[in-house]
C-alpha positions as CSV (number, residue, x, y, z in Angstrom):
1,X,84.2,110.7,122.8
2,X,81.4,113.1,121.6
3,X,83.8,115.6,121.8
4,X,85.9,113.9,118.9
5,X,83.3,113.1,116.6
6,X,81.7,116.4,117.1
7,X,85.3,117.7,115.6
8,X,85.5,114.6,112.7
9,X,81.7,116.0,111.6
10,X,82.8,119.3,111.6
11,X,85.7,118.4,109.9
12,X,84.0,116.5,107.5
13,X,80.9,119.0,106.4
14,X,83.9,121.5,105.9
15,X,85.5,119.6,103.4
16,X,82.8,118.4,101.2
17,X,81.9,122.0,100.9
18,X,85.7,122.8,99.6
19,X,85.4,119.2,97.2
20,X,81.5,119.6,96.6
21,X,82.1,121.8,93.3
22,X,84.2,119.3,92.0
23,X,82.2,116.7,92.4
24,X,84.6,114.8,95.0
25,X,83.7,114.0,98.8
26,X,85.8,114.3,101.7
27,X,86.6,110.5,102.7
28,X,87.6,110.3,98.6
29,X,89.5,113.3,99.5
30,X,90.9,111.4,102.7
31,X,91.6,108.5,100.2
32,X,93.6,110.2,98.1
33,X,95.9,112.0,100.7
34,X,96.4,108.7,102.2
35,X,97.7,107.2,99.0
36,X,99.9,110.1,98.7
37,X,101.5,109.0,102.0
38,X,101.2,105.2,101.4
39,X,102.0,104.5,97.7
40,X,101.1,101.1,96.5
41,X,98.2,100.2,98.4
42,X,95.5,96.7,98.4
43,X,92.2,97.7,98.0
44,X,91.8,96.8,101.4
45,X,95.0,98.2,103.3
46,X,93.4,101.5,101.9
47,X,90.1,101.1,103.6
48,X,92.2,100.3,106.3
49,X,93.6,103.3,106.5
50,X,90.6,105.5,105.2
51,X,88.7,104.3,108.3
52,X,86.0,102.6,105.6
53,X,84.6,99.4,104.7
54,X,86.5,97.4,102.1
55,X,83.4,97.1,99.9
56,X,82.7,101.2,99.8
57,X,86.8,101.4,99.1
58,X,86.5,99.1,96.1
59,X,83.3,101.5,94.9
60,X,85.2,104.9,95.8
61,X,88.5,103.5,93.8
62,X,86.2,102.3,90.9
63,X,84.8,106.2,91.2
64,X,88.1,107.8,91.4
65,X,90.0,105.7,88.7
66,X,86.8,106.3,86.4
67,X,87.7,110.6,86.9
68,X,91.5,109.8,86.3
69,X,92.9,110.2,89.9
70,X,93.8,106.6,90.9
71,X,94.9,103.8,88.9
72,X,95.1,100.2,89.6
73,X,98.6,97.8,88.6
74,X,100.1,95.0,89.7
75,X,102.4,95.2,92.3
76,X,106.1,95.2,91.3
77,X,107.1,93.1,94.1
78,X,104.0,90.4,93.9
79,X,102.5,90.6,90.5
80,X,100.1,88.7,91.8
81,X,98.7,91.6,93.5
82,X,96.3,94.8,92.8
83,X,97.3,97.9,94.0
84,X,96.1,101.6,93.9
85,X,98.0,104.5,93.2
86,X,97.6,108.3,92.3
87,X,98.0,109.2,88.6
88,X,99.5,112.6,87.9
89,X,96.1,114.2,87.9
90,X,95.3,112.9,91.4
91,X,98.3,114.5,92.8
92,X,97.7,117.8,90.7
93,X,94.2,118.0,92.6
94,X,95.9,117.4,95.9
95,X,98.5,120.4,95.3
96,X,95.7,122.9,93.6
97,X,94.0,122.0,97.3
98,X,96.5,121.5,99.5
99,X,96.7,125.8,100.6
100,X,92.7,125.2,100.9
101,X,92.7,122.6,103.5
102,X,95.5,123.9,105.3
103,X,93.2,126.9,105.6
104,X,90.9,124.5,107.2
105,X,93.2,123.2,109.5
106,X,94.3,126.6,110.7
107,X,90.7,127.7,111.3
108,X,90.1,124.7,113.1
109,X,92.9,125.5,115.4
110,X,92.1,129.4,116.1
111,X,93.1,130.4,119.5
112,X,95.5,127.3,120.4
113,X,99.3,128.9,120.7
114,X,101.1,126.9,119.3
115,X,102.4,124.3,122.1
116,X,98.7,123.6,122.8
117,X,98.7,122.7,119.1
118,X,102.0,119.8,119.5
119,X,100.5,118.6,122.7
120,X,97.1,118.4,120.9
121,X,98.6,116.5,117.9
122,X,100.6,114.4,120.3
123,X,97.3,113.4,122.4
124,X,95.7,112.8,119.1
125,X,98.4,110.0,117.9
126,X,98.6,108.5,121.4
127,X,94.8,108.1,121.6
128,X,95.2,106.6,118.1
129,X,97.9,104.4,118.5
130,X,95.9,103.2,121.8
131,X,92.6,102.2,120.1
132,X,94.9,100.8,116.9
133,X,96.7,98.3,118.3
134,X,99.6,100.3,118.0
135,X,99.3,99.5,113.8
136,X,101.4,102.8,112.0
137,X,98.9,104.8,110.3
C-alpha cells in the first residue's frame, strides 16, 4: 500500500511541476482528463471519479469554468440537471499537454519491457475494480 501511494505522490509532484506555470494543479488536471473520457458529468459523479470530495469538486469546477476550461448546462436528457463539460479551450490545453504527460508516463515506466507494463496495467485495474465495488471508472 505504501508502495502505491509512494508512486500516486510521485506522480502527483511531477505533474504540478508540468501545470504549475499555468497556474493549474494536477487533480484539476486529472479533472479535466476525466471529463474528456466521461462527457456530461454531476458535479458529484466527477468527484467520484477524480477521487475528491464533492465540496473541493464544486470549488475546482467554479475555478476551472472561471479560466474557460469547463462549462456547466443542463443536461439534455434531464434538464433538471447540472452537468460539467470541457469547452474547446479545455480540450486545446489537454492536446498542447497530452505529448508532455505521456513523457511522464514513459519515464515513470523506464526499465519495464513492455509485458511487465500490460501485466502492470492489468494488476492496477484489478486492484481497482477490487476496492471499487467493481463501479467502471
Amino acid at each position: 500500500m505504501y508502495l502505491v501511494k509512494q508512486v500516486e505522490l510521485a506522480v502527483r509532484s511531477r505533474l504540478d511541476d508540468i501545470f504549475r506555470p499555468i497556474g493549474l494543479t494536477a487533480l484539476q488536471y486529472t479533472a479535466l482528463t476525466v471529463l474528456e473520457r466521461h462527457p456530461d458529468l454531476s458535479t458529484a459523479q466527477l468527484a467520484r471519479k477524480s477521487f475528491v470530495a464533492a465540496q473541493s469538486m464544486a470549488d475546482m469546477v467554479a475555478a476551472l469554468t472561471e479560466r474557460g476550461l469547463t462549462e456547466r448546462r443542463r443536461d439534455e436528457a434531464d434538464h433538471r440537471r447540472l452537468v460539467v463539460c470541457l469547452t474547446a479551450s479545455g480540450k486545446d490545453l489537454l492536446d498542447r499537454y497530452r505529448d508532455e504527460v505521456r513523457a511522464l508516463e514513459s519515464r515513470m515506466l523506464t526499465g519495464l519491457t513492455a509485458a511487465q507494463v500490460v501485466s502492470l496495467r492489468r494488476g492496477l485495474h484489478a486492484c481497482h475494480q477490487n476496492l471499487a465495488g467493481n463501479q467502471p471508472y
